[in-house]
PDB file of N, CA, C and O in Angstrom:
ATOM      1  N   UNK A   1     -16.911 166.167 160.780  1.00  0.00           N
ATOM      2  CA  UNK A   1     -15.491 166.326 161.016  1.00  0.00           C
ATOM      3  C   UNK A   1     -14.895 167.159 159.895  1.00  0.00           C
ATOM      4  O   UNK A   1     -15.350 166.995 158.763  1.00  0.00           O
ATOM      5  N   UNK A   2     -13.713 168.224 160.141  1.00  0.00           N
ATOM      6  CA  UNK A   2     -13.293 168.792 159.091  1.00  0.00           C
ATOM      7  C   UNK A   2     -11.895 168.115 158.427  1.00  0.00           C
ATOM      8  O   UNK A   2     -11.055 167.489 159.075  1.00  0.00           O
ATOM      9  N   UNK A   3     -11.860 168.329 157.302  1.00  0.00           N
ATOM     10  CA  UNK A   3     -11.113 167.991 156.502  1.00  0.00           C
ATOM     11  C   UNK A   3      -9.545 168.573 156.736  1.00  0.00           C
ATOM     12  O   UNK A   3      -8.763 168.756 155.803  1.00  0.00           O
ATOM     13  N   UNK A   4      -9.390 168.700 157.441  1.00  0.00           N
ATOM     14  CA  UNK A   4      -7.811 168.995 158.596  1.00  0.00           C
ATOM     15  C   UNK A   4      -7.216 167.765 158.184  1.00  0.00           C
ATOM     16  O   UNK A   4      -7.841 166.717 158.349  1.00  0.00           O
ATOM     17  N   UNK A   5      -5.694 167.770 157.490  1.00  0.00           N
ATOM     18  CA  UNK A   5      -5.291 166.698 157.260  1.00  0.00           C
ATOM     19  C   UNK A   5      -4.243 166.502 158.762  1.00  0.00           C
ATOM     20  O   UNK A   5      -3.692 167.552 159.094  1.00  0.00           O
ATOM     21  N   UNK A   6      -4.034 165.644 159.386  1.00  0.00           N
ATOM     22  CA  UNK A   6      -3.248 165.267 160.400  1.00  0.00           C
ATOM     23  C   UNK A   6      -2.248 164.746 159.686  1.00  0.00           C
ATOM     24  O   UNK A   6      -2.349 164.088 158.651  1.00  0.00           O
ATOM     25  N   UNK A   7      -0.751 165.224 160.574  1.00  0.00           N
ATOM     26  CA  UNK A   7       0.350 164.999 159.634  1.00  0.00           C
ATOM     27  C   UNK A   7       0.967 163.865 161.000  1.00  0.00           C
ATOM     28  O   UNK A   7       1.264 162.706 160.709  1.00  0.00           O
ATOM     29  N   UNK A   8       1.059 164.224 162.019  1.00  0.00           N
ATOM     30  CA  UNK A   8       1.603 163.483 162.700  1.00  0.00           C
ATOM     31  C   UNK A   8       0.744 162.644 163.980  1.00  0.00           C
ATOM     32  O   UNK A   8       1.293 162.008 164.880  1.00  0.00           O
ATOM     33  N   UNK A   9      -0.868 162.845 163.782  1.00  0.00           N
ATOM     34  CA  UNK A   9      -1.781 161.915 164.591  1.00  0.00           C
ATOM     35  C   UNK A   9      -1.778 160.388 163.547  1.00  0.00           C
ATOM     36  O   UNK A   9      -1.783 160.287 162.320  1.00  0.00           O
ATOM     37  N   UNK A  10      -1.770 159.436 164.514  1.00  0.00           N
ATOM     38  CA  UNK A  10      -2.199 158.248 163.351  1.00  0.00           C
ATOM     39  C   UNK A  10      -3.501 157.871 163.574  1.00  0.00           C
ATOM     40  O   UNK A  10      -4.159 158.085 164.592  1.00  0.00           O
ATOM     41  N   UNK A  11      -3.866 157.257 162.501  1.00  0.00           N
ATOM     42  CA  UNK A  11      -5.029 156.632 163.191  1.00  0.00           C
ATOM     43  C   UNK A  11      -5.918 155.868 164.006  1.00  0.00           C
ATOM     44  O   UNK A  11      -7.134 155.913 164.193  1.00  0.00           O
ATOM     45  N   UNK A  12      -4.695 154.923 164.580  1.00  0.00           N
ATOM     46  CA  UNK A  12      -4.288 153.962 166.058  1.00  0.00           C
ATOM     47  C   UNK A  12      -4.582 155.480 166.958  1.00  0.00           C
ATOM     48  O   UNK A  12      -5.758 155.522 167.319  1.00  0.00           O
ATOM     49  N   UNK A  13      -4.072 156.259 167.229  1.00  0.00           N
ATOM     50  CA  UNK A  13      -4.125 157.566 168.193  1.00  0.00           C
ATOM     51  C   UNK A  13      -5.594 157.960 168.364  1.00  0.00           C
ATOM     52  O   UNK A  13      -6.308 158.167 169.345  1.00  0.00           O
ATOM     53  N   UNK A  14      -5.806 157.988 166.799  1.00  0.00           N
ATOM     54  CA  UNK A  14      -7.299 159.352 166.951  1.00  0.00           C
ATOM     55  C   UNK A  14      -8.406 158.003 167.432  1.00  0.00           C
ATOM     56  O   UNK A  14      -9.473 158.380 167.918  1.00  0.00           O
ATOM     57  N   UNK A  15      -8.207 156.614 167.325  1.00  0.00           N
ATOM     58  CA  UNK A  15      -9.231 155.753 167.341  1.00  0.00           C
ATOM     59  C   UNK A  15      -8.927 155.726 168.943  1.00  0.00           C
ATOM     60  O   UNK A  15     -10.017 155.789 169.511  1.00  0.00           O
ATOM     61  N   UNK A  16      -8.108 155.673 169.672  1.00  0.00           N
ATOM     62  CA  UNK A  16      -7.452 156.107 171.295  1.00  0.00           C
ATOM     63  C   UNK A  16      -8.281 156.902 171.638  1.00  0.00           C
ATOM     64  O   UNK A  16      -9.209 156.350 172.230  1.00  0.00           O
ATOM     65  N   UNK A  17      -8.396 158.097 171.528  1.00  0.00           N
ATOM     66  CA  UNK A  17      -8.587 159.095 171.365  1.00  0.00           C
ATOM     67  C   UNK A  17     -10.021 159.590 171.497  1.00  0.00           C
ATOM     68  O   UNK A  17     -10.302 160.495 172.281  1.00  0.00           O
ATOM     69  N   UNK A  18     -10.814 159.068 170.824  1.00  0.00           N
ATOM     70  CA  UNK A  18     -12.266 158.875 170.432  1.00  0.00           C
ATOM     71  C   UNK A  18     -12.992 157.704 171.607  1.00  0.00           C
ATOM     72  O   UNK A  18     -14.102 157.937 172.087  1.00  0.00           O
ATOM     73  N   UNK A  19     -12.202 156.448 171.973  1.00  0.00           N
ATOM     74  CA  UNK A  19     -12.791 155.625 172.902  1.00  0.00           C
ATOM     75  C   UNK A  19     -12.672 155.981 174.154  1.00  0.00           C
ATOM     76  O   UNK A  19     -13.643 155.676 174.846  1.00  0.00           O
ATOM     77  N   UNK A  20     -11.337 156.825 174.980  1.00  0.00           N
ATOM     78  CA  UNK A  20     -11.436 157.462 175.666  1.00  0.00           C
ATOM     79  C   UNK A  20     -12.443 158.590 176.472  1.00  0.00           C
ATOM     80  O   UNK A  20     -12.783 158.727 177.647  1.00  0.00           O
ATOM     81  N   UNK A  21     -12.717 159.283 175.270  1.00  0.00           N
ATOM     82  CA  UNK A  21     -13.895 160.566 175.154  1.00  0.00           C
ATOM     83  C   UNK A  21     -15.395 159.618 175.393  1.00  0.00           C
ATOM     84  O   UNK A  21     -16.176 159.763 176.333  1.00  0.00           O
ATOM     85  N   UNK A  22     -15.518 158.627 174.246  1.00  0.00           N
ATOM     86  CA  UNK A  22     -16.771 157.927 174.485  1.00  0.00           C
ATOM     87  C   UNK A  22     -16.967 157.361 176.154  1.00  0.00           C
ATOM     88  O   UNK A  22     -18.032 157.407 176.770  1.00  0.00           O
ATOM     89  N   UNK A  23     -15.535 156.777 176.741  1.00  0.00           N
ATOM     90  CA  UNK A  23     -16.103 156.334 177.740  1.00  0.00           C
ATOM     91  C   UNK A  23     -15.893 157.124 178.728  1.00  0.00           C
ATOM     92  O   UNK A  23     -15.867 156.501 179.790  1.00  0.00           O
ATOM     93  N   UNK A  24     -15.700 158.442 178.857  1.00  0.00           N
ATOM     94  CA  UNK A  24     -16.066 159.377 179.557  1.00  0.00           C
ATOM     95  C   UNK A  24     -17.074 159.783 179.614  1.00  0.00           C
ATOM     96  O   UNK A  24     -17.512 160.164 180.699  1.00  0.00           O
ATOM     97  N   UNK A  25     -17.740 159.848 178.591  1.00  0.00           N
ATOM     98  CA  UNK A  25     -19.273 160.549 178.756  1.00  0.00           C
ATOM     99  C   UNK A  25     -20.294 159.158 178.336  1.00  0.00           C
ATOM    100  O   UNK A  25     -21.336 159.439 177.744  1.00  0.00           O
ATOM    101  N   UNK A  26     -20.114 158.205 178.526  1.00  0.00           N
ATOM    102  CA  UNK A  26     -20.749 157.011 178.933  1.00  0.00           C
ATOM    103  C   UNK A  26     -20.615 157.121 180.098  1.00  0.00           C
ATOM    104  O   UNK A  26     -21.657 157.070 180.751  1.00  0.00           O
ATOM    105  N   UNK A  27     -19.336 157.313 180.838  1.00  0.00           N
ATOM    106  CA  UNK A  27     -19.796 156.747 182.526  1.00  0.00           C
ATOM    107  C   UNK A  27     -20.180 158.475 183.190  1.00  0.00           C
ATOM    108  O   UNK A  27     -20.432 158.456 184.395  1.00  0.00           O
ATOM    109  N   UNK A  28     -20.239 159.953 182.491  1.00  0.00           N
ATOM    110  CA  UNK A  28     -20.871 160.655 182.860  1.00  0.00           C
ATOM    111  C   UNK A  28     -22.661 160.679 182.707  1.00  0.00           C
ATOM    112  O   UNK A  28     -23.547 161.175 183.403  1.00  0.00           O
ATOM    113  N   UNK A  29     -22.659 159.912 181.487  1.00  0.00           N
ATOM    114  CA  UNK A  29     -24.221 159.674 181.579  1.00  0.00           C
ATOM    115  C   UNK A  29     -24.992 158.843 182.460  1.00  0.00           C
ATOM    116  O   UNK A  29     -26.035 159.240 182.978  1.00  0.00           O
ATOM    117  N   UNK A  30     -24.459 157.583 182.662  1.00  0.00           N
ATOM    118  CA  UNK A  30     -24.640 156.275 183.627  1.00  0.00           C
ATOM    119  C   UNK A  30     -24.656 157.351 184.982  1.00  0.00           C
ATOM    120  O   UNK A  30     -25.561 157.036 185.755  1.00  0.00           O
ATOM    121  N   UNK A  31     -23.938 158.429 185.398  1.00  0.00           N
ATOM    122  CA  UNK A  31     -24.097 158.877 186.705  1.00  0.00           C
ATOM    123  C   UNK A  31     -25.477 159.992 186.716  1.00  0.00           C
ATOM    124  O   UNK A  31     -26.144 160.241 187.720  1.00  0.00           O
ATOM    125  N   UNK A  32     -25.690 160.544 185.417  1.00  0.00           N
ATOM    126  CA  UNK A  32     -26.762 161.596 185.311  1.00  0.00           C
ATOM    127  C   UNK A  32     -27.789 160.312 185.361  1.00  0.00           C
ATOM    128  O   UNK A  32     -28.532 160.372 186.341  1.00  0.00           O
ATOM    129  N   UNK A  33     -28.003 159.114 184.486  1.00  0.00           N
ATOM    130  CA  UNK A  33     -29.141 158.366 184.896  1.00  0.00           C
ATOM    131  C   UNK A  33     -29.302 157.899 186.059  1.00  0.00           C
ATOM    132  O   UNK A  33     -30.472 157.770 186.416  1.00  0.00           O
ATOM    133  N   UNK A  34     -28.561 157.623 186.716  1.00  0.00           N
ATOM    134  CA  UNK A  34     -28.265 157.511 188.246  1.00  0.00           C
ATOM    135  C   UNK A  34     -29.216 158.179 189.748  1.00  0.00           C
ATOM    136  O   UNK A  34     -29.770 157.676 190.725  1.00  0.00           O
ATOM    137  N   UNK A  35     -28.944 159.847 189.108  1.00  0.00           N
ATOM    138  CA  UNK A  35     -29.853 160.576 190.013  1.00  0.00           C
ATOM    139  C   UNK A  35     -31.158 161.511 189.009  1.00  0.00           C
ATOM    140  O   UNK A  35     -31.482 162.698 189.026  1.00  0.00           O
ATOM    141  N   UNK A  36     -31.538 160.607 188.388  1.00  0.00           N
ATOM    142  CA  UNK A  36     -33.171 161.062 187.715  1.00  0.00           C
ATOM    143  C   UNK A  36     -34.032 161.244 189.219  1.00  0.00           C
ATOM    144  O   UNK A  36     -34.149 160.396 190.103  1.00  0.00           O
ATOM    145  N   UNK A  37     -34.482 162.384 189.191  1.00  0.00           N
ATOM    146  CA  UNK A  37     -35.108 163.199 189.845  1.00  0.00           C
ATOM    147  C   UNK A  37     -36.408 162.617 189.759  1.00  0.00           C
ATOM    148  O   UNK A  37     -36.685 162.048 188.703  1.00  0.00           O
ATOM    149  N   UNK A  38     -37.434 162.659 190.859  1.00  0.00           N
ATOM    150  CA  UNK A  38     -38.661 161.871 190.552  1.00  0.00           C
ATOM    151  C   UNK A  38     -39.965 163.032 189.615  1.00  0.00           C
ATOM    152  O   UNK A  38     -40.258 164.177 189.959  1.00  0.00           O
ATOM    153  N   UNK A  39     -40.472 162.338 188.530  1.00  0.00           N
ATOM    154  CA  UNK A  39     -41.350 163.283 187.865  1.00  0.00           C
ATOM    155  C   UNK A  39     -42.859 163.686 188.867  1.00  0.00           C
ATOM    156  O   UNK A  39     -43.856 164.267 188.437  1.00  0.00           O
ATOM    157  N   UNK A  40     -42.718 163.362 189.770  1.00  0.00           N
ATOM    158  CA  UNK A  40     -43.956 163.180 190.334  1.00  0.00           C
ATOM    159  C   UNK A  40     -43.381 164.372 191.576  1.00  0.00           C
ATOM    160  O   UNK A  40     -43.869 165.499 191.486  1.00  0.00           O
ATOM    161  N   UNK A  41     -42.622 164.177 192.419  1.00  0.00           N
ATOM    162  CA  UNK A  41     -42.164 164.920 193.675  1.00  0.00           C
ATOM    163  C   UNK A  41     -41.307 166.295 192.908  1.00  0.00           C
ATOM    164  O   UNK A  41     -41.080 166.423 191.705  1.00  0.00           O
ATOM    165  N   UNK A  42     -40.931 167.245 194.034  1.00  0.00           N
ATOM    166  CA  UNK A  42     -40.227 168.231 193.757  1.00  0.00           C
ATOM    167  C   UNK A  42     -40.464 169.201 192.619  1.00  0.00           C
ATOM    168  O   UNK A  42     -41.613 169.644 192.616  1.00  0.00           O
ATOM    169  N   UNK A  43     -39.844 169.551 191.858  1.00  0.00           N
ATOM    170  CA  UNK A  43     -40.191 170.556 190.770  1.00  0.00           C
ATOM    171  C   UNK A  43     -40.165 170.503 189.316  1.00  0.00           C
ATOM    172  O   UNK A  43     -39.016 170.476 188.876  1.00  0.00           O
ATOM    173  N   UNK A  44     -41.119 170.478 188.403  1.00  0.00           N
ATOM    174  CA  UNK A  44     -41.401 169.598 187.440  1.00  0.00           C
ATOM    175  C   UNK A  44     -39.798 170.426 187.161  1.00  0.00           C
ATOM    176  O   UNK A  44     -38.915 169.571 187.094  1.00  0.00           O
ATOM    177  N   UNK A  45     -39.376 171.540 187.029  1.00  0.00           N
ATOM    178  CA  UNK A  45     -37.788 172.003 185.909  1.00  0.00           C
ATOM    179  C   UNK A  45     -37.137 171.337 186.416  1.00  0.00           C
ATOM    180  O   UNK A  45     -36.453 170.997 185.450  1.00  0.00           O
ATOM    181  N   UNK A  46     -36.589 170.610 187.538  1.00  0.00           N
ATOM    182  CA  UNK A  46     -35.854 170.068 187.591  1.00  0.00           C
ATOM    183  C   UNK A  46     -35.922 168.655 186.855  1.00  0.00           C
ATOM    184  O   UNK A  46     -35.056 167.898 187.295  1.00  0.00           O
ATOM    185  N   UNK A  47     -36.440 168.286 186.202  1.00  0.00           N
ATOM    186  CA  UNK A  47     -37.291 167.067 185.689  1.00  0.00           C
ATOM    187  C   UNK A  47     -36.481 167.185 184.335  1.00  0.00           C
ATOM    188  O   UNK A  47     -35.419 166.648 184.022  1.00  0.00           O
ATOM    189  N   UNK A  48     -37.130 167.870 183.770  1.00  0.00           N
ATOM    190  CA  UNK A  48     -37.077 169.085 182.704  1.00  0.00           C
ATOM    191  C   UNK A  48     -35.418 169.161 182.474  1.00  0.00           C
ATOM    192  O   UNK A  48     -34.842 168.637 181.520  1.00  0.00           O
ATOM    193  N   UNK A  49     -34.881 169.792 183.361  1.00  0.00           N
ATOM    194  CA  UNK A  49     -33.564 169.927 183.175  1.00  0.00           C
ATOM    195  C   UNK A  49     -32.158 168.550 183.114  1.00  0.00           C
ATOM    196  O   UNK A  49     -31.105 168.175 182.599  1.00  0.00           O
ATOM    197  N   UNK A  50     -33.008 168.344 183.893  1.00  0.00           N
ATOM    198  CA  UNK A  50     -32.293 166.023 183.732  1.00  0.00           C
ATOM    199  C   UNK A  50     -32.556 166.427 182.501  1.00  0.00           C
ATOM    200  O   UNK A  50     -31.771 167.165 181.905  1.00  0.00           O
ATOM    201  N   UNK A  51     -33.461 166.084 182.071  1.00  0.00           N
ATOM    202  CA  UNK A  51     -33.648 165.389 180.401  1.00  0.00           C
ATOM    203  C   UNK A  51     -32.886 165.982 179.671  1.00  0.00           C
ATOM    204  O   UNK A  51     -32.134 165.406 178.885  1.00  0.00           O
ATOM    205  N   UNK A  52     -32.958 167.225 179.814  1.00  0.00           N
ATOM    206  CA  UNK A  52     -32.431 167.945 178.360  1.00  0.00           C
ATOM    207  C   UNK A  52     -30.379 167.601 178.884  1.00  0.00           C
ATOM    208  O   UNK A  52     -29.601 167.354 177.962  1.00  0.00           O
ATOM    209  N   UNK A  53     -30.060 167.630 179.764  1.00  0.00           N
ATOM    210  CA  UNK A  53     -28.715 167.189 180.221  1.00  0.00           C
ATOM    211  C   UNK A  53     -29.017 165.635 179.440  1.00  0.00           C
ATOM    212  O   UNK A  53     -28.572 165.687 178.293  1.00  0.00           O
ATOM    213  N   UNK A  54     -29.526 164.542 179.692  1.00  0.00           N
ATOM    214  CA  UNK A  54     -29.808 163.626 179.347  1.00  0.00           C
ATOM    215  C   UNK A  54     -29.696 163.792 177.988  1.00  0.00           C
ATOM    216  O   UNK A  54     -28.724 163.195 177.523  1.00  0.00           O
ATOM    217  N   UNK A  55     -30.305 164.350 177.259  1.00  0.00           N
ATOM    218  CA  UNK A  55     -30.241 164.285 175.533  1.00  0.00           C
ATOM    219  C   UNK A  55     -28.842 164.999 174.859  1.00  0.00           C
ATOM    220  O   UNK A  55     -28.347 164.717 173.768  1.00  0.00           O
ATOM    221  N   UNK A  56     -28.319 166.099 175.930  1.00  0.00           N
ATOM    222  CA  UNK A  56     -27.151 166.092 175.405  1.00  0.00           C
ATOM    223  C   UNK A  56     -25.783 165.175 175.345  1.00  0.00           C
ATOM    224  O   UNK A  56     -24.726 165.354 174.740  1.00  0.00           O
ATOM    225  N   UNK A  57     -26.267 164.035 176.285  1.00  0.00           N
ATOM    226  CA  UNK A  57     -25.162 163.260 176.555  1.00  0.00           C
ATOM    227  C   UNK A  57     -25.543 162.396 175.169  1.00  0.00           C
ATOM    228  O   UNK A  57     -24.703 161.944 174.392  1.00  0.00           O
ATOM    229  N   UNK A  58     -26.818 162.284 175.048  1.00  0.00           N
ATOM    230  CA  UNK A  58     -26.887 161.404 173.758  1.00  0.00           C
ATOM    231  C   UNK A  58     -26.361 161.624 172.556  1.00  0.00           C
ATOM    232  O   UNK A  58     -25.714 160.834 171.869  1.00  0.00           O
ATOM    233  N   UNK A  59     -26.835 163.369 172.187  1.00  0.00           N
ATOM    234  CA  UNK A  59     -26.228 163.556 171.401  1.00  0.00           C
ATOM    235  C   UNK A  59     -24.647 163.589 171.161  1.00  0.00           C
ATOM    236  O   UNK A  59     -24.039 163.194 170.166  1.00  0.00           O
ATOM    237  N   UNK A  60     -24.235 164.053 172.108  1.00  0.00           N
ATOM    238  CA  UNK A  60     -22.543 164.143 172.219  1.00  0.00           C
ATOM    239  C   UNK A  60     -22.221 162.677 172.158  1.00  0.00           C
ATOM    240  O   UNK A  60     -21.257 162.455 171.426  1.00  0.00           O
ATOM    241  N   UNK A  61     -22.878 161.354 172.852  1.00  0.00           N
ATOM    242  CA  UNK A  61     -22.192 160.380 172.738  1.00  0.00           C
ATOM    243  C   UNK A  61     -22.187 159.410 170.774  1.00  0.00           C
ATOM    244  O   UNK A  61     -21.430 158.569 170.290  1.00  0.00           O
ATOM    245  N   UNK A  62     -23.633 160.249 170.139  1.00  0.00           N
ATOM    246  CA  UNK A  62     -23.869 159.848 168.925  1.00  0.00           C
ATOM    247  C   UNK A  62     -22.690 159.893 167.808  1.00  0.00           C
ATOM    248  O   UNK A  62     -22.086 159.121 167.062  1.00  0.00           O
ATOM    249  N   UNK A  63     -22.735 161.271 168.150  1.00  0.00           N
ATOM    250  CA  UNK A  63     -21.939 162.031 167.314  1.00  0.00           C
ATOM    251  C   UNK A  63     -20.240 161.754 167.573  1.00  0.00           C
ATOM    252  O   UNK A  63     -19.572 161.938 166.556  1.00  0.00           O
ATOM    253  N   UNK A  64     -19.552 161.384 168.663  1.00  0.00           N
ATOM    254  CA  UNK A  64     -18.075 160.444 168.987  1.00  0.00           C
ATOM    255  C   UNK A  64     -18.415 158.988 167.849  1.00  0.00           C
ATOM    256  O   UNK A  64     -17.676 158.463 167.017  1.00  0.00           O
ATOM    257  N   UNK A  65     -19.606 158.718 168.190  1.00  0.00           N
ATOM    258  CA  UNK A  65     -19.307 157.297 167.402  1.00  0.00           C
ATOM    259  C   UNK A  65     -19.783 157.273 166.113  1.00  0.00           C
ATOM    260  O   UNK A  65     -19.676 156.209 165.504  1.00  0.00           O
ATOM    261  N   UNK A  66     -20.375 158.388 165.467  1.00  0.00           N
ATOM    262  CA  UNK A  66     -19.918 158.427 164.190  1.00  0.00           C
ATOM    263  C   UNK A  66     -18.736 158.753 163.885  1.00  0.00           C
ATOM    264  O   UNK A  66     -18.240 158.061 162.996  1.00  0.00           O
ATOM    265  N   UNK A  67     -18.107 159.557 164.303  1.00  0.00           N
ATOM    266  CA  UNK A  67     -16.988 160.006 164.474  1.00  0.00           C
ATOM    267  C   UNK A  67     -15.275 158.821 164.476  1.00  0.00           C
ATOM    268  O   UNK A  67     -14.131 158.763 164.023  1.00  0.00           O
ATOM    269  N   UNK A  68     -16.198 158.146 165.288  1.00  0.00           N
ATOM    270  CA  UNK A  68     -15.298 156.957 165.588  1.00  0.00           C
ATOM    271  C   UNK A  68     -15.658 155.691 164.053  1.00  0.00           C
ATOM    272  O   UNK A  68     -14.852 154.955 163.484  1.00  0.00           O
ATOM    273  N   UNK A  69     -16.814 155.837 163.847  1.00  0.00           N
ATOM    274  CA  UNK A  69     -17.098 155.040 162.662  1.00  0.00           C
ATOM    275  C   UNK A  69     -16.100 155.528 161.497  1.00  0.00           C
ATOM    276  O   UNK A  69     -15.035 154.948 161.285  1.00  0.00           O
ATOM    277  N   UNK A  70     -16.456 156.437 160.896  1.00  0.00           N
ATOM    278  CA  UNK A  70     -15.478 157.466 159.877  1.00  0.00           C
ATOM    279  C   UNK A  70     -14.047 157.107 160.052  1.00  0.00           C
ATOM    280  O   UNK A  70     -13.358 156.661 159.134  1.00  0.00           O
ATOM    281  N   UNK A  71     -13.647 157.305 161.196  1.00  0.00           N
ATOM    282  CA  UNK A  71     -12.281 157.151 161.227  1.00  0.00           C
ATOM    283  C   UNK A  71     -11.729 155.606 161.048  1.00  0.00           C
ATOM    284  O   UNK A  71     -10.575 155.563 160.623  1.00  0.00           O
ATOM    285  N   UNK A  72     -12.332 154.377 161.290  1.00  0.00           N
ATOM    286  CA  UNK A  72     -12.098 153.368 161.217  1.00  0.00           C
ATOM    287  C   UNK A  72     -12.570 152.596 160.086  1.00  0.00           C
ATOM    288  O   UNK A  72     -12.310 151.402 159.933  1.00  0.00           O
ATOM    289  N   UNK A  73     -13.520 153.550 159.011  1.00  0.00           N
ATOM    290  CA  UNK A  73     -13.815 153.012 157.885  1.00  0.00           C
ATOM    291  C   UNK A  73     -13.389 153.971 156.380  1.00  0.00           C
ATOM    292  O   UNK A  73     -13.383 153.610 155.203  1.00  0.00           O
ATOM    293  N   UNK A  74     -13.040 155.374 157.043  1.00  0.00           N
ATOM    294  CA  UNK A  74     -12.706 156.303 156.094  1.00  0.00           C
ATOM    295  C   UNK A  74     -11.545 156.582 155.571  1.00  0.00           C
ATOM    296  O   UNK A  74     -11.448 157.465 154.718  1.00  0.00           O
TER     297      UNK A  74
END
């Protein structure tokens, strides 16, 4: 996170703010795990391409909740 001082966000807001986002891409991931493609049928890239969608949700969801950590301990 950058060192941007917020003059008029509080921190009640940005912690809003942050759980919102998390549970957006929690219930966008829950729908990508949803339709996992079978590794066995159809085309291994499509396989391939789940996952790596899959790891970006991880990462994006990691990185909100450090994010969210910082802000509620920093």
């Amino acid at each position: 996170m950058s060192d941007f001082e917020y003059q008029l966000l509080a921190k009640e807001k940005k912690l809003e703010i942050l759980d919102r986002q998390l549970l957006e891409m929690e219930v966008q991931r829950f729908s990508l795990e949803m339709s996992e493609p079978s590794r066995l049928q159809g085309e291994p890239q499509q396989y391939t391409q789940w996952q790596a969608a899959m790891l970006q949700f991880d990462t994006g969801i990691d990185k909100l909740r450090k994010a969210k950590f910082k802000t509620e301990n920093g």
